[in-house]
MARDOZA-37403 format. One record per residue (C-alpha): residue in three letters; x, y, z. Coordinates in steps of 0.05 Angstrom, whole numbers, padded with zeros to 5 digits, always signed. Example, Ala and Ser with C-alpha at 12.3 -4.5 7.8 and 13.67 -1.06 7.14 Angstrom:
# residues 2
ALA+00246-00090+00156 SER+00273-00021+00143 
//
This chain:
# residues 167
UNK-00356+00191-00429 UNK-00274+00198-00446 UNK-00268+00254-00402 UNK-00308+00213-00354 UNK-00268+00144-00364 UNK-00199+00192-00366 UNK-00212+00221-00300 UNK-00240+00166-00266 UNK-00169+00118-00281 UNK-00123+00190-00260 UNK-00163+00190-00196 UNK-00169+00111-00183 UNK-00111+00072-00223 UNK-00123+00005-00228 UNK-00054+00003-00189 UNK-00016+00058-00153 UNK+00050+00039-00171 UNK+00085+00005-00231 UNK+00157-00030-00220 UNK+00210-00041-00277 UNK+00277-00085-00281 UNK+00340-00037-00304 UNK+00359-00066-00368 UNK+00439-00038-00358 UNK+00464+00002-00298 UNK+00450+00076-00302 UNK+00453+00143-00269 UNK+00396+00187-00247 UNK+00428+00262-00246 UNK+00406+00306-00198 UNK+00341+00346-00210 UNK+00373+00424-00208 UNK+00318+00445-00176 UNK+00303+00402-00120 UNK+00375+00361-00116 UNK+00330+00295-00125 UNK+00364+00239-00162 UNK+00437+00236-00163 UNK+00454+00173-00158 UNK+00472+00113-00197 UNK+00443+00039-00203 UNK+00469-00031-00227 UNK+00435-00079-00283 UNK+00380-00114-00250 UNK+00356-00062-00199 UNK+00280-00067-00191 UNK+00255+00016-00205 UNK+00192+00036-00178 UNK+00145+00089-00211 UNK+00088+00122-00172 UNK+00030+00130-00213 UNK-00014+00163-00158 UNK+00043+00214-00155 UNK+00037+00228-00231 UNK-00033+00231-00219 UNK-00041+00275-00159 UNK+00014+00325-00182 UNK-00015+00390-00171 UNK+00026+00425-00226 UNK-00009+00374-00273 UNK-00062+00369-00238 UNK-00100+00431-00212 UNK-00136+00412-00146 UNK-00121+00339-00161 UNK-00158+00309-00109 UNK-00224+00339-00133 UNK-00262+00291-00180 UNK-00263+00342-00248 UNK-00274+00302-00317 UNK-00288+00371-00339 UNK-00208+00382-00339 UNK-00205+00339-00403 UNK-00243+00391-00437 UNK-00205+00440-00424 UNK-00176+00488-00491 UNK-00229+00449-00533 UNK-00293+00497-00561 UNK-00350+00481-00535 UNK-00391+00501-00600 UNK-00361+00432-00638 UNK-00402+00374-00640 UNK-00399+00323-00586 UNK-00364+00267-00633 UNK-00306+00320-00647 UNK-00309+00342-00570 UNK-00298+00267-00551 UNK-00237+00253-00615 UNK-00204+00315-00579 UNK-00207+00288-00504 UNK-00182+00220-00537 UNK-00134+00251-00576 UNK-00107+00289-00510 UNK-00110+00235-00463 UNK-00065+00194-00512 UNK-00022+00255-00515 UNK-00019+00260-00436 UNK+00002+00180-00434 UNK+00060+00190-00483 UNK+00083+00257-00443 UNK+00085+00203-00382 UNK+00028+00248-00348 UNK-00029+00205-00350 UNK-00015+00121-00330 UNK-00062+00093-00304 UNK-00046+00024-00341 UNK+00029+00041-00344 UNK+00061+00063-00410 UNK+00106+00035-00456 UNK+00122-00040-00479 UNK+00102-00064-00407 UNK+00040-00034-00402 UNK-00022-00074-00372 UNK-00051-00116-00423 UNK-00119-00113-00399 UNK-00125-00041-00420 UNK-00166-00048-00474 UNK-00213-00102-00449 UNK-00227-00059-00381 UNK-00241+00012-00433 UNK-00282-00030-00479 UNK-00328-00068-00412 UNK-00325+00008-00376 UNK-00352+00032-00444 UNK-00411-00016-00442 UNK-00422-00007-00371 UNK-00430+00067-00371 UNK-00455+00075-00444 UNK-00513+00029-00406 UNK-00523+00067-00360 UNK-00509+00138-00371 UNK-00566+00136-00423 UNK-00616+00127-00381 UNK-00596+00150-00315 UNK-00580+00217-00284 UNK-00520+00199-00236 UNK-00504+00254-00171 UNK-00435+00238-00139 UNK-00460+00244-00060 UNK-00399+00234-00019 UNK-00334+00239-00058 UNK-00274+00220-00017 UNK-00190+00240-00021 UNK-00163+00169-00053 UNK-00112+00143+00015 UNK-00077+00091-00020 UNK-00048+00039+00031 UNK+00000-00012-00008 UNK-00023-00085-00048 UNK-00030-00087-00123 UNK-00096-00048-00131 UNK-00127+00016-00106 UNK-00181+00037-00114 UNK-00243+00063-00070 UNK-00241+00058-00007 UNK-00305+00018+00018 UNK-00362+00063+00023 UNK-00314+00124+00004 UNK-00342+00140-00055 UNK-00430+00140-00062 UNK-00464+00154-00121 UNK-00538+00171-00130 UNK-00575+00141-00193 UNK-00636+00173-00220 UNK-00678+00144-00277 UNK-00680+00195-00331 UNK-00755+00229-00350 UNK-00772+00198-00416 
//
């Protein structure tokens, strides 16, 4: 259910985009790669951060628009127990956030206070009903964010299928 919960807030943040007040004027040096940054910025300047281009970064990301929780399990045995399994997608999920490669609720001081409440009500949602249905994703979608405060699903863009579970 991490893995699930993990990829489900990479592929749909609860917002694409984060913005941050410079503190003290700065400089941004230029990437020596790609010659991006370069430039300098006064106190006050309002910085934007793009978490749907953290998220859909393909070197982080293999084949990031695909809809994989799978990738969370990645490097962890599959022999363990399911507990351990999960303490190890936790434990690299957290490790993702602090390497500024997974923010879906922003990182930091700033980040969205809500965070908790919405894992602990998505827990209880799914726990719900992941015990007792089969779910089938039938038509997934490419997320094409278009600008507000929240993204998320296009309408209709992404159906799922819900079958009750034999007892």
């Amino acid at each position: 259910m991490i893995a699930l919960l993990t990829e489900l807030t990479r592929r749909y943040p609860p917002t694409p985009y984060i913005y941050k007040t410079a503190l003290q004027a700065g400089e941004i040096p230029p990437d020596p790669e790609t010659g991006i940054g370069g430039f300098r910025y006064p106190k006050d300047t309002l910085l934007t951060c793009s978490i749907i281009g953290v998220h859909m970064d393909p070197e982080l990301y293999p084949d990031p628009e695909a809809f994989r929780p799978e990738r969370f399990f990645e490097g962890i045995p599959d022999d363990l127990p399911m507990a351990e399994r999960g303490r190890r997608v936790w434990a690299k999920a957290r490790e993702m956030e602090m390497n500024y490669q997974m923010l879906p609720f922003g990182v930091g001081p700033g980040r969205c206070i809500g965070r908790h409440l919405f894992m602990g009500i998505a827990y209880s949602v799914l726990d719900g009903l992941l015990s007792r249905f089969d779910v089938e994703l039938v038509n997934p979608r490419p997320l094409e964010p278009e600008g507000g405060l929240s993204v998320g699903p296009p309408p209709g863009g992404v159906v799922v299928r819900f079958r009750p579970r034999a007892r």
